[in-house]
C-alpha positions in Angstrom: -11.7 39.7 60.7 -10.9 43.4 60.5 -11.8 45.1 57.2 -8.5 45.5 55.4 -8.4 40.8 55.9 -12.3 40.8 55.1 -11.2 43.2 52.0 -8.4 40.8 50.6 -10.4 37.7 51.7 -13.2 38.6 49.4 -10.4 39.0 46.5 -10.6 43.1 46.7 -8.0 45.3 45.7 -8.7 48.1 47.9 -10.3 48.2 51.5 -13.2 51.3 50.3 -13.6 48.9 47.6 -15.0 46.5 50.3 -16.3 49.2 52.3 -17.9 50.7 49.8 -19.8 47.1 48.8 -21.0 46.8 52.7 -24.5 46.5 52.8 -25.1 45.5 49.3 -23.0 43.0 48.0 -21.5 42.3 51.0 -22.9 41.8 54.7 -22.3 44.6 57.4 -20.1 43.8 60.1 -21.1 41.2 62.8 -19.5 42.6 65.8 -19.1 46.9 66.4 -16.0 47.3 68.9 -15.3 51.5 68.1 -16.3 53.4 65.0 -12.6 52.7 63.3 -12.9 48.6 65.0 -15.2 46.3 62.9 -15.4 42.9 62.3 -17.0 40.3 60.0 -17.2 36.5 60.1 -16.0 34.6 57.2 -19.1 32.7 57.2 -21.2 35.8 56.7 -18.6 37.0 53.7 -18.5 33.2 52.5 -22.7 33.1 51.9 -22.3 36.5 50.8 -20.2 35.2 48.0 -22.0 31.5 47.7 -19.1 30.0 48.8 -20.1 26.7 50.0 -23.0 26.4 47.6 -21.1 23.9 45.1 -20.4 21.2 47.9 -23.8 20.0 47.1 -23.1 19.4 43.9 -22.7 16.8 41.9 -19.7 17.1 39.6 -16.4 16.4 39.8 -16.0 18.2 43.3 -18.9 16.5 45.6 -16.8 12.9 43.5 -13.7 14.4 44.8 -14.8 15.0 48.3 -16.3 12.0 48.8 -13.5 10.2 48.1 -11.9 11.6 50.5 -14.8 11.1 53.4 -14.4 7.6 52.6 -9.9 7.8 53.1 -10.6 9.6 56.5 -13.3 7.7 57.1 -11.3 4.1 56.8 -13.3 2.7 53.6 -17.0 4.0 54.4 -18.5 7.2 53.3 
């Protein structure tokens, strides 16, 4: 995604807000097209912002979602 989606994606008001958090909080771009063209994977930004880290927990979420493995699933988890 270009920087002004990665920028509202990570809940960012401004895009040099974003920018300006490349390389610390958040990763650098995965793919370089021009100077101006930059683009970052929402998986990158996602571990950047432990997104992903609660499905192993074991609260009311990881019930939630298993509940509904076991729906798509036909009755078995």
């Amino acid at each position: 995604m270009l920087a002004e989606i990665a920028a509202a994606y990570c809940g960012e008001r401004h895009v040099e807000d974003f920018l300006e958090r490349v390389g610390t909080t958040y990763p650098q771009p995965r793919v370089i097209d021009t100077t101006r063209r930059k683009f970052w994977y929402r998986d990158d930004l996602d571990r950047a912002m432990n997104i992903g880290a609660a499905d192993a927990g074991s609260g009311i979420g990881a019930r939630f979602r298993e509940k509904i493995r076991e729906k798509r699933n036909g009755g078995t988890a």
